[in-house]
N, C-alpha and C positions, 0 to 999 in steps of 0.2 A: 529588562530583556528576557524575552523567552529561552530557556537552557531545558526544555524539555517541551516534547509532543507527546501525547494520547491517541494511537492510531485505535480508531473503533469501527466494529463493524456493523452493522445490522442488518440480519437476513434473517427472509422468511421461506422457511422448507415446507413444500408443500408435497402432502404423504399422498400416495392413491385416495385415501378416503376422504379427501380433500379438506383435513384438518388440517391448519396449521401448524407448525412449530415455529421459536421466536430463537436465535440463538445469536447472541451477544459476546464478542470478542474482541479486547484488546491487548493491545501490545506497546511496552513507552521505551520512547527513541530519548536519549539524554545526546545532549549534543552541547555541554559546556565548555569543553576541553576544547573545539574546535572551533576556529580561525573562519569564523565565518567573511570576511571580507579578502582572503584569497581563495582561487581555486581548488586548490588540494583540498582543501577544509571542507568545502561545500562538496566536492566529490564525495567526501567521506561520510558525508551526512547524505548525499544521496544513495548510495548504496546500503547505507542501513535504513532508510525508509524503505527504499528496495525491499530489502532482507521482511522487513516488520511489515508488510503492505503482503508479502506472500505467506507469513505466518496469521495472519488475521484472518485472511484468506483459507485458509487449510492449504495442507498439504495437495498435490495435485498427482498423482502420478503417470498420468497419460497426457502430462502437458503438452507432446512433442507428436503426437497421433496427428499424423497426415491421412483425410482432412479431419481438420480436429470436432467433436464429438458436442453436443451443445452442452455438454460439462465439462468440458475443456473452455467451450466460447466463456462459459458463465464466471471458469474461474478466474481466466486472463480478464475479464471485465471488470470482475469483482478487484483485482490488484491493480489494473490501472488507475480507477477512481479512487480509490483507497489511498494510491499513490498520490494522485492530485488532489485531495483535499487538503493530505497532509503539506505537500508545498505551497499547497494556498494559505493553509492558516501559518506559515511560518514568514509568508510572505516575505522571503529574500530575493531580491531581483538576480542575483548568479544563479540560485539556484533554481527558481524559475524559467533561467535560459536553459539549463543544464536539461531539464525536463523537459521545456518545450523542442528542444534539439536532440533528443533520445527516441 
């Protein structure tokens, strides 16, 4: 059984001079302690993929800019996916609902 995830990122920053940058970020979610076949358990594990899906991500500080700015759209996109990969490769069906119900 898996008792650990690898949330990774990969993005490409594109400068005005239209070089690339490549920049690679992860973060690992340990989730042994937790009771994966109840609730609480999976809760707990969703909110640290939470937590680790917005640190992979960067920090954002204008997440909350009404209407939000396309670095704001980029960065919530970028934690959403980020988010669902990581419950996809853990593939637990609670916590798949948890997710698909958030």
């Amino acid at each position: 059984m898996k008792t650990t995830i690898l949330l990774t990122l990969f993005m490409i920053i594109f400068s005005t001079s239209a070089a690339a940058d490549t920049v690679n970020s992860e973060v690992k979610v340990t989730y042994a302690e937790l009771n994966l076949q109840n609730e609480a358990g999976v809760r707990v594990l969703y909110k640290r993929l939470i937590r680790a899906s917005k640190a992979v991500c960067g920090e954002n500080e204008n997440a909350t800019l009404l209407p939000p700015s396309s670095v704001v759209r980029d960065h919530r996109s970028c934690v959403k996916e980020s988010l669902s990969n990581a419950v996809s490769q853990i593939d637990n069906p609670r916590l798949t609902a948890i997710h698909i119900s958030s």
